[in-house]
C-alpha positions, -999 to 999 in steps of 0.1 A, spaced: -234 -203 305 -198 -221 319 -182 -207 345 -153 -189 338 -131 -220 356 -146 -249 335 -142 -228 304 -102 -222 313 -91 -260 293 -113 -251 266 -97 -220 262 -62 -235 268 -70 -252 237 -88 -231 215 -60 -208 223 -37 -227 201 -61 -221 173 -70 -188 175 -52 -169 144 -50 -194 123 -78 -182 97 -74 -149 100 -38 -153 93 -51 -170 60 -71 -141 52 -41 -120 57 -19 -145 37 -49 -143 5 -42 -96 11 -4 -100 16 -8 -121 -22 -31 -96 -36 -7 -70 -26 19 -84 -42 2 -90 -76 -10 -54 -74 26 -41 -74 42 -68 -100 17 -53 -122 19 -17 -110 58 -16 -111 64 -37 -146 66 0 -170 94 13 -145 114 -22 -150 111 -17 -184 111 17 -191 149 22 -196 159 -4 -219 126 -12 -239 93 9 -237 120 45 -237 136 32 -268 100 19 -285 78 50 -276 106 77 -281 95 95 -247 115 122 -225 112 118 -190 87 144 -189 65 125 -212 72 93 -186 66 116 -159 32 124 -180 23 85 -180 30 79 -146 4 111 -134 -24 98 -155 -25 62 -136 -23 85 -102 -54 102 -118 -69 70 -123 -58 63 -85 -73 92 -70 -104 90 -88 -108 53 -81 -98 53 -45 -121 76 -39 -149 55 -57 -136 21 -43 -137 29 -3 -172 40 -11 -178 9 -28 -164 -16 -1 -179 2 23 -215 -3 4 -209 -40 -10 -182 -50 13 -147 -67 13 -151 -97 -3 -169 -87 -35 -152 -51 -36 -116 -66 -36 -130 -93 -61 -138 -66 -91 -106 -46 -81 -83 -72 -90 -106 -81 -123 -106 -47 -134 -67 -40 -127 -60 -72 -141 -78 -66 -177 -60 -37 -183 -30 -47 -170 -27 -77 -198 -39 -45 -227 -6 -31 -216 6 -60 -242 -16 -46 -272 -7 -9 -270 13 7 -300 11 46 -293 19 66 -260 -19 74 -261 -25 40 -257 -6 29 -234 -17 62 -211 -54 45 -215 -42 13 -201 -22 28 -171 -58 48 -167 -74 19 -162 -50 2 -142 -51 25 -117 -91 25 -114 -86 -8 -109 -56 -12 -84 -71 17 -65 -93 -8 -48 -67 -30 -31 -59 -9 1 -97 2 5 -108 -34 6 -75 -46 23 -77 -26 52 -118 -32 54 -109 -73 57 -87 -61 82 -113 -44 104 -139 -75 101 -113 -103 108 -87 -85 137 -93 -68 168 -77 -38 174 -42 -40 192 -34 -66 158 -41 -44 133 -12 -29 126 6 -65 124 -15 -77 103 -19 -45 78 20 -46 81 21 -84 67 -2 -79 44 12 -43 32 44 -63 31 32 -80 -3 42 -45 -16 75 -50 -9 77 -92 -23 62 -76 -53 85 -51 -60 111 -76 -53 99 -101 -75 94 -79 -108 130 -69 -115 135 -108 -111 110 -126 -133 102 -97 -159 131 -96 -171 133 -136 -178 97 -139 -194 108 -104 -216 142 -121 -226 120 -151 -236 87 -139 -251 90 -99 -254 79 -78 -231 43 -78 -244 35 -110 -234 57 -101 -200 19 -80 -192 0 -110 -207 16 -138 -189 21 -122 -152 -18 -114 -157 -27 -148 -152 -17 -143 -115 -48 -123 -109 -73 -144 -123 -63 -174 -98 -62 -148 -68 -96 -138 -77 -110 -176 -79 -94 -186 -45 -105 -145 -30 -142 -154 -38 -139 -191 -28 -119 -184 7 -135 -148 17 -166 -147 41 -171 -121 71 -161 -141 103 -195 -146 115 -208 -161 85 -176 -182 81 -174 -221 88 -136 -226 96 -135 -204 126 -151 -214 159 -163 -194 188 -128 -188 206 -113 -172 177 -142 -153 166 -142 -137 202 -113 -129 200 -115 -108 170 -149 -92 182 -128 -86 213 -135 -46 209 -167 -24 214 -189 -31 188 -199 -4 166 -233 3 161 -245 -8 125 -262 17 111 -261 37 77 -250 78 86 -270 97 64 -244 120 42 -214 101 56 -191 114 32 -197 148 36 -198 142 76 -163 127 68 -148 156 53 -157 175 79 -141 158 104 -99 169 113 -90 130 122 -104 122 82 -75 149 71 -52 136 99 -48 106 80 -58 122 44 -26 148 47 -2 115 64 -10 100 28 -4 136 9 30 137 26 43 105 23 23 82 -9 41 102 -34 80 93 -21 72 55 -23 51 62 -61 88 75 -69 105 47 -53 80 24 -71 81 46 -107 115 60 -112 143 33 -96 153 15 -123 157 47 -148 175 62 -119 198 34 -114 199 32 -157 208 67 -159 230 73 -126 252 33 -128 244 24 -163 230 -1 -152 207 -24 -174 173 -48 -174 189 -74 -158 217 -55 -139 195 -35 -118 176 -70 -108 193 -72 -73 197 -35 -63 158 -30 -64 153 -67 -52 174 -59 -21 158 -28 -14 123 -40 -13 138 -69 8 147 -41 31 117 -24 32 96 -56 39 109 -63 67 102 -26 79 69 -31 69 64 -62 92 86 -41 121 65 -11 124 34 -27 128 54 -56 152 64 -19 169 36 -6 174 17 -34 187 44 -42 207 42 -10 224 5 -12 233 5 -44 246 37 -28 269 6 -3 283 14 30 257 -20 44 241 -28 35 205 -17 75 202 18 72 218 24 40 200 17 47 167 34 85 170 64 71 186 69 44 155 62 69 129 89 94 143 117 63 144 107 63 112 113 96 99 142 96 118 158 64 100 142 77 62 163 110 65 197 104 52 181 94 20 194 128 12 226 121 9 223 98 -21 236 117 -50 269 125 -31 280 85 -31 295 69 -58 290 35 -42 260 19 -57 255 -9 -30 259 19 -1 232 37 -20 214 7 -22 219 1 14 201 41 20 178 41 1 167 6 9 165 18 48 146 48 37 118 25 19 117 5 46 109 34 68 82 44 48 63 10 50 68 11 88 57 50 86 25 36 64 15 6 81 10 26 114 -9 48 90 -30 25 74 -43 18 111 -55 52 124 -88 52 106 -97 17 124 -85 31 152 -107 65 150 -134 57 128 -164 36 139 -160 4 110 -190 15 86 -165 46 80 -131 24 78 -138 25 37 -146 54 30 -120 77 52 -94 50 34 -105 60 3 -107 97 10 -66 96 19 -63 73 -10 -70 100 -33 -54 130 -15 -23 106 -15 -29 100 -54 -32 138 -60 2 146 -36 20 117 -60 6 135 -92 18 168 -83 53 154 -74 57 132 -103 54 167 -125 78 177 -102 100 150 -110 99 152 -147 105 194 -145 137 187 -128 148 160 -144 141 172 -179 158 211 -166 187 203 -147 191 165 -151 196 160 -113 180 135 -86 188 154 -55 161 179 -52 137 151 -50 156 129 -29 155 159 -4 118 160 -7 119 126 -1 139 126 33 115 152 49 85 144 38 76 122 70 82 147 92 55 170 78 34 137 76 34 133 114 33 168 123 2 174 104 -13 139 123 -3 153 153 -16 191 147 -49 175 135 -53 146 159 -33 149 191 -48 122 207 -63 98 184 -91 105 202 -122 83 184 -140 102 157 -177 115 166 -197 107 132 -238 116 140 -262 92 126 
């Protein structure tokens, strides 16, 4: 082996490489991302103006809609960090996206409200797999103390999405209708799944990275591979598994109302239309990308300063909650741009809040576990956003107001981190038996 002082030019050199295919990887979940949320987001673009005046619905009925695809979510998140734990990354996110994309184009063929409620069913089996298999691809291609960058970035597709479907729906609906809208933008995950399975390999089995960059991402104590017998169960009996699993309870169903009920809130409280909400939502996912990228930048800033994984990720969230919080004062401003400006502070909050997150369980858990305990907050997540979308629709179809939930949505992060802090106060590493 070289000495440590003839490998230093080597180094110099491969240093100026290292990151540059995992960043790809990252770039290939940051895309995926923001396909799942152009598809996931299209029925709240055009709820108000088209699908409302089509279906006849009440925003309970919408309400209705929206819980059967977090149904489909919980169930499938659930099923999907089991099934990227068992097949791994790169064929788990491949029939993800195939499945989400399917019945993402049916959305074009439905004629009843039954119908359609079958195709958001199935979407969210499908699109229940992207942050399972994300955040596995993660934990194979980055060492530890770039995680929560690199969940951030690719998180951050979220946000492009979001931004991107009030902008081109509306043209291709104008044009074509808004059934071919779900046929046409359902191309885009048919070419993601053709360069996934063509790009993807786990980094020791890869050809474009070479020795410098692959020790850099195996940088951190391995984990020992090996199968735990009953791992789920072992899992759910573990307080770090609900540490993260009540983080997602708290906080997953503020951005599903973000995601779901925007535009009719903007319809209903400005007037405003298909193509007159456009910017408002564009610039408030603008906002929250770049809080996304921030609080993992934050985070891993703050470890490489010498704080603990724990203090870092803790001090980050609580910013956090602390920025998100007066999102309660929205319904007492006439000002549509300051509301904008609020609420758009407040989602970029949560992505910071979520991409810190997204990285305790590769933190805690050993990396045969990072799927599973994913998919296990998934669904608890899923089943907090169901309950609050029935919420949603009660209070919107009884008293016609938004400010009962936009108070649940300005302290819900402070329960999230309390509960992470009750149930994990150090972030201590998780002891799974074999």
């Amino acid at each position: 082996m070289a000495t440590r002082g003839t490998e230093q030019p080597e180094i110099a050199a491969a240093a100026e490489r290292v990151g540059r295919y995992r960043w790809v990887i990252c770039a290939l979940l940051f895309a995926a991302t923001a396909i799942n949320y152009v598809d996931r987001q299209m029925i709240g673009v055009l709820e108000p103006d088209y699908l409302r005046p089509e279906f006849h619905w009440t925003a309970g009925d919408y309400a209705h809609l929206v819980f059967y695809f977090q149904l489909a979510y919980a169930i499938g998140y659930l099923g999907f960090g089991r099934i990227v734990d068992w097949i791994g990354a790169r064929l788990g996110y491949a029939v993800a996206v195939g499945v989400w994309t399917l019945f993402h184009v049916l959305h074009g063929g439905v004629h009843s409200i039954t119908q359609f409620a079958m195709a958001r069913f199935g979407l969210g089996i499908g699109e229940s797999g992207n942050f399972p298999a994300g955040v596995k691809a993660v934990t194979e291609w980055f060492p530890q103390k770039e995680r929560a960058l690199a969940i951030g970035i690719f998180n951050a597709g979220s946000n492009v999405g979001a931004i991107l479907t009030p902008l081109i729906v509306p043209a291709i609906t104008i044009a074509y209708g808004w059934r071919m809208a779900f046929v046409v933008t359902g191309v885009l995950g048919v070419l993601w799944v053709i360069a996934w399975l063509s790009l993807y390999r786990e980094p020791t089995a890869h050809k474009h990275i070479g020795a410098a960059e692959l020790a850099h991402i195996q940088q951190d104590p391995a984990d020992p591979a090996v199968r735990v017998k009953g791992l789920w169960w072992k899992l759910l009996a573990t307080r770090e598994t609900w540490a993260f699993a009540l983080g997602k309870f708290f906080i997953d169903p503020i951005w599903w109302f973000y995601l779901f009920w925007l535009p009719p809130y903007l319809h209903d409280t400005y007037h405003l239309n298909l193509v007159g909400f456009g910017l408002p939502i564009a610039a408030i996912y603008l906002l929250s990308d770049v809080g996304s990228v921030a609080g993992g930048w934050l985070s891993g800033r703050l470890i490489k300063a010498g704080a603990t994984p724990n203090k870092a990720r803790k001090i980050t969230m609580l910013i956090c909650a602390i920025a998100i919080l007066p999102v309660v004062t929205t319904q007492y401003i006439d000002s549509v741009w300051i509301n904008v400006l609020i609420i758009g502070v407040a989602a970029a909050g949560h992505q910071a809040f979520s991409a810190n997150l997204y990285t305790l369980p590769s933190d805690i858990f050993p990396r045969y576990a990072v799927g599973s305990v994913i998919g296990i907050g998934g669904t608890v997540g899923a089943v907090g956003g169901m309950l609050f979308s029935l919420y949603i629709g009660k209070i919107l179809d009884g008293l016609g107001t938004y400010s009962a939930i936009f108070a649940v949505a300005g302290g819900a992060y402070f329960l999230a981190l309390l509960s992470i802090h009750l149930l994990s106060p150090r972030l201590a590493r998780a002891k799974i038996t074999a």
